[in-house]
Every structure is written in structure tokens, then in C-alpha cells.
C-alpha positions as CSV (number, residue, x, y, z in Angstrom):
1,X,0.0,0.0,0.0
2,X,1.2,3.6,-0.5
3,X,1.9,6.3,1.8
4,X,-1.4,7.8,1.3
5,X,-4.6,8.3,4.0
6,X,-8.1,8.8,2.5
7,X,-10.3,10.4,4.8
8,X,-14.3,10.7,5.1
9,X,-16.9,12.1,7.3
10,X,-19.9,14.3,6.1
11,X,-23.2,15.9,6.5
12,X,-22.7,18.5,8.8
13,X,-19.7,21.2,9.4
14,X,-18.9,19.2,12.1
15,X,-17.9,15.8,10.7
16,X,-15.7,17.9,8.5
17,X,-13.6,20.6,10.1
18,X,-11.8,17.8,12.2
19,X,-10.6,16.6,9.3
20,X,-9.1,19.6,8.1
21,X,-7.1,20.3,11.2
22,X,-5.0,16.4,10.7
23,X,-4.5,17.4,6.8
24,X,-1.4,19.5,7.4
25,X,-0.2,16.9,10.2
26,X,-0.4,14.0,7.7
27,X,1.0,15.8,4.8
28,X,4.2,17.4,7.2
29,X,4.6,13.8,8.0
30,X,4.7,13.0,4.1
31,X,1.4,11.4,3.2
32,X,-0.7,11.7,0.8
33,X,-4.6,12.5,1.1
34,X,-7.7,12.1,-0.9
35,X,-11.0,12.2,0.3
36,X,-14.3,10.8,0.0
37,X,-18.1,12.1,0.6
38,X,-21.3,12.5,-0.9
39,X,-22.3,15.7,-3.8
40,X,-24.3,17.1,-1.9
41,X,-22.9,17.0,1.2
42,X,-21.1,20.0,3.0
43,X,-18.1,17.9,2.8
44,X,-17.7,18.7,-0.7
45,X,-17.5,22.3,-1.0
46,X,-15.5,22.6,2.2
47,X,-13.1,19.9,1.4
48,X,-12.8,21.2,-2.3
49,X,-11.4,24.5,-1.3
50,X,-9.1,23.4,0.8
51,X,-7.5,21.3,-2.4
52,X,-8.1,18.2,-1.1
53,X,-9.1,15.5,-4.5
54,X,-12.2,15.0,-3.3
55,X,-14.5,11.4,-4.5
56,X,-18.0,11.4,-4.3
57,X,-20.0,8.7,-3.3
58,X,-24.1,7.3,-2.9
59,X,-24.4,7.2,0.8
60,X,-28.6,6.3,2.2
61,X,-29.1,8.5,5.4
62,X,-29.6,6.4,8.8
63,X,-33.0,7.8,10.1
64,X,-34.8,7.4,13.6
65,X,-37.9,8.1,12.5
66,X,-40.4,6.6,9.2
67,X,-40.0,8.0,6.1
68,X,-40.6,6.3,2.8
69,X,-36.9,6.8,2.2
70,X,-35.9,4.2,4.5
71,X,-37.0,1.8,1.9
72,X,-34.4,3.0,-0.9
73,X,-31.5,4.5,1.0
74,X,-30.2,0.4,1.8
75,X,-30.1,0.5,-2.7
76,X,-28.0,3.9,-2.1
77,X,-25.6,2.4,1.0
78,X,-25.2,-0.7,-1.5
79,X,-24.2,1.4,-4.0
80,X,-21.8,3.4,-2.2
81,X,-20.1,0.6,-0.7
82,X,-19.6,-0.4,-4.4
83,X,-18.0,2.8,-5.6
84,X,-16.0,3.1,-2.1
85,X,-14.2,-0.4,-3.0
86,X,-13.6,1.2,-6.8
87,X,-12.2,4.5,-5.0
88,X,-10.3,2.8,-2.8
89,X,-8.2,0.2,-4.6
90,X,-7.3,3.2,-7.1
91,X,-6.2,4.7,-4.3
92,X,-4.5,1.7,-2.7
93,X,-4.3,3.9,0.9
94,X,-2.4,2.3,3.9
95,X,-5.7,3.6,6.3
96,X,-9.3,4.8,5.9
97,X,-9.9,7.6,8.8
98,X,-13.5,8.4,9.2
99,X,-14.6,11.1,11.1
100,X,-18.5,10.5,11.6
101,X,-22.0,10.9,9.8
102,X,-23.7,8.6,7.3
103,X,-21.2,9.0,4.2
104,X,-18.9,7.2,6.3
105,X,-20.4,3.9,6.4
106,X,-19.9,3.0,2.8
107,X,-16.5,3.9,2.9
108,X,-15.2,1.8,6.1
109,X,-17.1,-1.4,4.6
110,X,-15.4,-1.1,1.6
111,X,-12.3,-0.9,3.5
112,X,-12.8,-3.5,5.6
113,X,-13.6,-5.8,2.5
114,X,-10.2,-4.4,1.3
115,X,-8.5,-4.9,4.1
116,X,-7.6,-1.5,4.5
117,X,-6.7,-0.4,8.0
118,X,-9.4,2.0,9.7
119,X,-9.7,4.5,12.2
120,X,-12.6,6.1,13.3
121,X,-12.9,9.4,15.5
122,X,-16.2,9.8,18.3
123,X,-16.7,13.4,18.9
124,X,-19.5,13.1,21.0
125,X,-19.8,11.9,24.4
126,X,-21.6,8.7,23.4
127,X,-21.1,7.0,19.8
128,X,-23.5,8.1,17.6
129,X,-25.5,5.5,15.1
130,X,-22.9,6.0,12.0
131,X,-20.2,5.0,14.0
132,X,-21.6,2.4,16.2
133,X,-22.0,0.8,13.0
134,X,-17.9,1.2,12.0
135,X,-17.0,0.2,15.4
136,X,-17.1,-3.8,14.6
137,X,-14.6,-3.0,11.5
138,X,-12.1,-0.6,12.7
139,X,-8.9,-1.3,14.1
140,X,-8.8,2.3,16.8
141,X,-11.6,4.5,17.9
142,X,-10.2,8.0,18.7
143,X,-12.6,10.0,21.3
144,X,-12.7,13.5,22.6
145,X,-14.2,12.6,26.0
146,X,-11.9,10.8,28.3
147,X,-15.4,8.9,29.7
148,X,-16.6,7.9,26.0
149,X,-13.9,5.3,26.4
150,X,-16.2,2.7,28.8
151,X,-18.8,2.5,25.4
152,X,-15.6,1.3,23.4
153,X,-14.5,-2.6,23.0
154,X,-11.7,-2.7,25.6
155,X,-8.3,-2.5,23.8
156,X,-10.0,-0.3,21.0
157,X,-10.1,3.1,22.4
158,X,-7.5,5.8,22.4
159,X,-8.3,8.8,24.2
160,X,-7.2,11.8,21.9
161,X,-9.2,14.7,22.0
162,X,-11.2,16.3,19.2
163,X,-8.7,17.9,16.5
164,X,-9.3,22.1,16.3
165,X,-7.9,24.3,12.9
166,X,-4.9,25.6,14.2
167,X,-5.9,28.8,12.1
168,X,-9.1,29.2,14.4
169,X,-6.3,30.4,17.2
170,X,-5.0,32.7,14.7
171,X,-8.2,35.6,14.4
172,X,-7.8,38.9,14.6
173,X,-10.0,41.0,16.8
174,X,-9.8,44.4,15.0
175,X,-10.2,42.6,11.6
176,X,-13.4,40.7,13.1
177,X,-14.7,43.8,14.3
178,X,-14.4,45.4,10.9
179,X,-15.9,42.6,8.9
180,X,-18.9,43.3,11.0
181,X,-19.3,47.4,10.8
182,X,-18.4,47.4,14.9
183,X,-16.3,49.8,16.9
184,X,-15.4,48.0,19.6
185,X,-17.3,49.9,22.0
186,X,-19.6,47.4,23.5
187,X,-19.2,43.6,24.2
188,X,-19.9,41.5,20.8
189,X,-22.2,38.5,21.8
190,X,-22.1,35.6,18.9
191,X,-24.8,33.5,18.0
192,X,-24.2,30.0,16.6
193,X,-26.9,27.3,15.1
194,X,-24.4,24.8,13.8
195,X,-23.3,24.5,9.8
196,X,-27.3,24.1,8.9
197,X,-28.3,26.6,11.0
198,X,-30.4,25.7,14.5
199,X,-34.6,27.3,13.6
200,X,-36.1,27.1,16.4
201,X,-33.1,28.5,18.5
202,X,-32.9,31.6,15.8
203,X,-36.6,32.2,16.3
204,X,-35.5,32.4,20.4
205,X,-33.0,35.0,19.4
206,X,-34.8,37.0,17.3
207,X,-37.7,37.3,20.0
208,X,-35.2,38.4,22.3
209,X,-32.9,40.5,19.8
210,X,-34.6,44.3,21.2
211,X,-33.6,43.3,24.6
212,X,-30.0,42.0,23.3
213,X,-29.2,44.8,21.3
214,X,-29.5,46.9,24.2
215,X,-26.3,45.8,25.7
216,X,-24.4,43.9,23.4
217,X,-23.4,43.9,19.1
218,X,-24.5,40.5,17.5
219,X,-23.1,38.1,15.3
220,X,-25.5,35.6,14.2
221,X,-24.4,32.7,12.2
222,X,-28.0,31.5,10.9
223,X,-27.5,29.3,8.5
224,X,-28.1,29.5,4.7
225,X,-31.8,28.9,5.2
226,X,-32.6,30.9,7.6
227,X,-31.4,34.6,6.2
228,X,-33.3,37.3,7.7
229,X,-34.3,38.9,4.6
230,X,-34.3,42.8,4.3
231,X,-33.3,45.7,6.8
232,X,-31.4,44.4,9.9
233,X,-31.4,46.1,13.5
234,X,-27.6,48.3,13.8
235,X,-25.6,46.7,16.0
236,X,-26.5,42.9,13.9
237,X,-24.4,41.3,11.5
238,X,-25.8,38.0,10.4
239,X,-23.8,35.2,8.3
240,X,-25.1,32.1,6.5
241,X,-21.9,29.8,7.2
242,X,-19.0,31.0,8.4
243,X,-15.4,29.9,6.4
244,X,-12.2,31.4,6.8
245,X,-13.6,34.4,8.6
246,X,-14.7,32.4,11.4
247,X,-11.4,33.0,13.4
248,X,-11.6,36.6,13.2
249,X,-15.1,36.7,14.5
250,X,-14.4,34.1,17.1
251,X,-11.6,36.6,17.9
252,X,-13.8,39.3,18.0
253,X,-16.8,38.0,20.4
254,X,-16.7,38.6,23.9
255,X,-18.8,35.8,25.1
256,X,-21.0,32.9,23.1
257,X,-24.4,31.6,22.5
258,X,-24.3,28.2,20.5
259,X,-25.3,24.5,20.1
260,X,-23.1,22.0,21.7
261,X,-22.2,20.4,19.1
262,X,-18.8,18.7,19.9
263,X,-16.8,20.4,17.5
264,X,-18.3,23.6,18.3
265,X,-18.0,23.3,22.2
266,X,-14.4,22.4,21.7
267,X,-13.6,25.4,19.4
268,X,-14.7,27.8,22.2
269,X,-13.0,25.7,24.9
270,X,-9.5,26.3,23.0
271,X,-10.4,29.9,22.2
272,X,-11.7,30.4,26.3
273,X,-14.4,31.4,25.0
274,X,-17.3,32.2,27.6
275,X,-20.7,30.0,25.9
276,X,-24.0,29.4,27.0
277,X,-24.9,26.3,25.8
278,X,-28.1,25.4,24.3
279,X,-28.1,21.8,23.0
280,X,-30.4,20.0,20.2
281,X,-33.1,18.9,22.6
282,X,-34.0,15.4,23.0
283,X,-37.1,15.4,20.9
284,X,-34.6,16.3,17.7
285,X,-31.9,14.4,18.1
286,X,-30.7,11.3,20.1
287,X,-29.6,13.2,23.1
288,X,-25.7,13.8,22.6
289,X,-25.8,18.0,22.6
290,X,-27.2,17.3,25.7
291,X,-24.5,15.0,27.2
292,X,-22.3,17.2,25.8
293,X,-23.5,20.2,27.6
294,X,-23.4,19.1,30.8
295,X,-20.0,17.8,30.6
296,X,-18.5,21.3,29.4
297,X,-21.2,22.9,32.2
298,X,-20.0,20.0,35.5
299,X,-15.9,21.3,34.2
300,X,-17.1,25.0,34.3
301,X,-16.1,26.0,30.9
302,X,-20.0,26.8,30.1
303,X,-23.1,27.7,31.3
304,X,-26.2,25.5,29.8
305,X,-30.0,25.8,29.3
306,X,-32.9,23.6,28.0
307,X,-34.3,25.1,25.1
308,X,-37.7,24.2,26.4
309,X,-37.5,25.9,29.3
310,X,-36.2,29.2,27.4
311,X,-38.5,32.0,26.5
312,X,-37.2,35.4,24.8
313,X,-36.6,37.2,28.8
314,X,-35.7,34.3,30.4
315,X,-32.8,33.8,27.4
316,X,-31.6,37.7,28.1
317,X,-31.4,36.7,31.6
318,X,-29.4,33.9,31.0
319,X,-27.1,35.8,28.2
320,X,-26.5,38.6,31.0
321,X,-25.3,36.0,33.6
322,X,-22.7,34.5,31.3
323,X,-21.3,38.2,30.8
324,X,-21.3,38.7,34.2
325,X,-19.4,35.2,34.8
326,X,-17.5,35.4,31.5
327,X,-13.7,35.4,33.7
328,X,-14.8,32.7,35.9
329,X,-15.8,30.7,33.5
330,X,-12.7,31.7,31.4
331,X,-9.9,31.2,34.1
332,X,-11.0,27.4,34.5
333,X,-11.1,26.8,30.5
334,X,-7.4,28.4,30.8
335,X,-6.0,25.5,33.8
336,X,-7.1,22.9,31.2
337,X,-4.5,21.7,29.6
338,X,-5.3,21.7,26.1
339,X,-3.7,18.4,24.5
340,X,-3.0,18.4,20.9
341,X,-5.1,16.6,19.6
342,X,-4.7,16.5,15.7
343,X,-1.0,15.3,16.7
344,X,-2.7,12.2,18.5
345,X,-5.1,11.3,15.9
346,X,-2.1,11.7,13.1
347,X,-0.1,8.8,15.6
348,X,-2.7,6.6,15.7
349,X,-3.6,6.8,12.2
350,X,0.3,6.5,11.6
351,X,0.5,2.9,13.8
352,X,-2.9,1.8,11.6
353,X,-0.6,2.4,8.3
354,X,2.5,0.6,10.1
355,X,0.5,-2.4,10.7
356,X,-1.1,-2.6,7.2
């Protein structure tokens, strides 16, 4: 096999970014990487522009609930396992890292038929479907959480962390501020929905924007779908997805209102970055934000709240207690020691290749 790593993970922002921070790491060490995804996934676009050949594959979504789509998406996992094994033995890589979400299911079986070494990564605090799926056929599971190693196969798990862009560390403050039309003379609260935006938490803000405004500039990263169209409030700067200006406005927020999706609430614990958490409640999801929440919340990096428990004044009341505890909750993000963690998954993914 050649010196070459094909990576995958897809859907959301979140299954991707990771990725991107163990690109540099693998090629310094002198691999080569390729990666594979669905069209229409995020993946692609992200993953294209960072110059990355990039495969598409079929890929059938895993859903909890009925839909009549259930029915054909096995025909579309069969098919992507069949393009996978074509992808892959052009390729010839020494390992398969996958990084999460349904595209990469297709992609570690055709491995595994291959005999292709793979890693996976968990970023969550419990593996999600996708990956419990992978487990069986991977050789390492890497994990953010220290505790998410008890729900690996003994022997399995390698506690690493959840890899962050090192550029994310690099933002400008004054350049953020510009990019928004701020002067700097009042704390900059940002908003954050996730890649695909968060609807029902953007409807909370919004109902509680007169009240915000008052005290703090917004940056609200809505998602592409969920534009407010027309005149916006001053002090409000809104943003579909956020690319390689996300440093600079991470750089230039004072404190943080945002999902907890893992690679989100890991970003703002290596920026010490003040967050009230509001996770994906259990009726939409299959209760990780949540888990996720209150481990970042028991540490003291971040304050959390139920969505359904949130109304617009009760959410200002909340967002003017974390400015109040923003250094408190900033001095304990700074005594934990921040591993790094695209370093760790680039080892493991080096032994997989050594083995093959």
C-alpha cells in the first residue's frame, strides 16, 4: 500500500472541520490525502477549497424516525459501498480515517472488505448510530471525551481529543470587528446554530434581539436557510456559514451563545471562550448535545440551558449572567491543559498504516 490516508466524514460542518485540522499533520509527515463524501454534502465544497481530491459517493441516510426513504437509502448504501471499493483500490491507501455521519459507512465497509486499515474518531460523548456501526470493522476509535472510552471494546479506544484548525487560534479581533461594521465599544455576543443553521433557536434570538441589542453587538451565524431577509437592527451582522472568517469573528466575540455540538463546544474551549450552551433537545436528536452540555457545564467551561424551558426574557437573563461570569468561567477553561489533539489522531492513524 502507498503512503497515502483517504479520509471521510460528512453531512454536517462538524464531521468535517476535524478533518481539516490532521490534513497539514499528515502531509508534514509526508502522506498523501484524498477524500471521499457525498455531492451534496457540505463535505464537498468545504473539502474542495481546501484542495483536497475529493471522491464522491451514494451514501442512504440512517433515520430514527419513518419515512418512505428508509425503503431506498439500503439501494444507495449498496451502492456506495460499491463505488468506495472502486475509489479505494485506485487509491490503494495504507488507512481509511473516518470522522463521523452517514457517508462514512460505505466507505469503512469497503475498506474493511479491502482490508484496509481504519480509524474512526467519536466526537460526542456517546457514539452516535454512524459510528456504532464502523465500530465492529475498525482497528482504533479515537474520542474526545476521556469517559466515552467505557462505550468502546476494551483494547479499542485511544483517548485523543477532538482535533481544532490551528488557524481558528490565529483571528484577529480588530479585523473581526471590521468585517462586522463594529467599533469595539460594546461587548460582541455571537450566535451559533451549527453548519445548517439551528430554527427554532434563531426564532428564540430573534424574540429576544430588542432586549440584546441593548447591551451587546450581534453576530449571528443563521445558516443559509434561515437569512433574515431585508433591513437588519444596527448593531447585527448576520452570516449564513462561516469559512475562513470564522477565526476573526471568534476573535472578536466577547462571550457565546451556541449548540453544543462537539466540534463547536471544543472550538470555544480552546479559544476560552465564555458559551452558553443550548443543545439539540431530545425530541430532535438522540440526546448527545445534551450530554455534551453538561459535561462542558459540571468542568465550568460553560453555562447551559434547556431550550424548552427558554423564552425570549428568560434567554436575556441567561445571556447577561454568562457576561457577568465570562472570567470565571474563562480562568477554568485556561487550567485545562489543552492536548494536541490533531498530533494524537495523526499517531494513531500512523501505527494503523504501520500495521497494514
Amino acid at each position: 500500500m502507498d503512503k497515502k490516508v483517504v479520509l471521510t466524514g460528512g453531512g454536517t460542518a462538524g464531521h468535517v472541520t476535524p478533518n481539516l485540522a490532521i490534513i497539514p499533520k499528515l502531509k508534514e509527515k509526508g502522506y498523501e490525502v484524498e477524500y471521499i463524501g457525498t455531492k451534496e454534502g457540505m463535505e464537498n465544497a468545504i473539502v474542495s477549497e481546501a484542495g483536497v481530491p475529493f471522491h464522491a459517493v451514494s451514501a442512504g441516510k440512517l433515520r430514527r424516525y419513518l419515512s418512505m426513504k428508509n425503503l431506498t437509502d439500503p439501494f444507495r448504501m449498496l451502492k456506495g459501498i460499491s463505488q468506495s471499493k472502486k475509489i479505494l483500490k485506485s487509491i490503494n491507501p495504507c488507512a481509511v480515517f473516518s470522522k463521523g455521519g452517514f457517508v462514512g459507512v460505505p466507505v469503512v465497509l469497503a475498506a474493511r472488505r479491502l482490508k484496509i486499515p481504519v480509524v474512526l474518531h467519536e466526537s460526542d460523548y456517546t457514539p452516535g448510530l454512524a459510528n456504532r456501526i464502523c465500530i465492529p470493522r475498525a482497528q482504533k476509535i479515537c474520542v474526545s471525551f476521556k469517559s466515552t472510552l467505557k462505550h468502546i471494546p476494551e483494547g479499542k479506544g485511544v483517548y485523543t481529543g477532538l482535533p481544532i484548525r490551528s488557524e481558528l487560534l490565529e483571528g484577529d479581533r480588530e479585523r473581526g470587528l471590521k468585517l462586522c461594521g463594529f467599533k469595539g465599544e460594546r461587548p460582541v455576543l455571537l450566535i451559533m446554530g451549527g453548519s445548517t443553521g439551528a430554527r427554532a433557536l434563531n426564532e428564540l434570538v430573534d424574540a429576544a434581539m430588542p432586549g440584546i441589542l441593548a447591551k451587546f453587538d450581534v453576530i449571528h451565524i443563521r445558516g443559509n436557510e434561515n437569512l433574515l431577509s431585508g433591513l437588519v437592527p444596527p448593531g447585527y451582522r448576520q452570516f449564513g456559514f462561516a469559512g475562513r472568517e470564522l477565526a476573526d469573528i471568534y476573535a472578536a466575540s466577547d462571550i457565546a451563545v451556541s449548540r453544543a455540538g462537539a466540534t463547536a463546544v471544543f472550538e470555544l474551549l480552546a479559544l476560552k471562550l465564555p458559551a452558553l450552551l443550548i443543545p439539540l433537545p431530545k425530541s430532535a436528536s438522540r440526546g448527545d448535545q445534551i450530554q455534551n452540555a453538561r459535561y462542558f457545564e459540571r468542568n465550568g467551561f460553560s453555562h447551559s440551558a434547556d431550550q424548552e424551558k427558554l423564552c425570549p426574557d428568560a434567554l436575556l437573563g441567561e445571556i447577561n449572567r454568562l457576561y457577568r461570569d465570562r472570567e470565571k468561567l474563562r480562568a477554568a477553561m485556561e487550567r485545562d491543559a489543552a492536548a494536541d489533539a490533531a498530533a494524537n489522531v495523526v499517531k494513531v492513524i500512523e501505527d494503523a498504516c504501520a500495521r497494514a
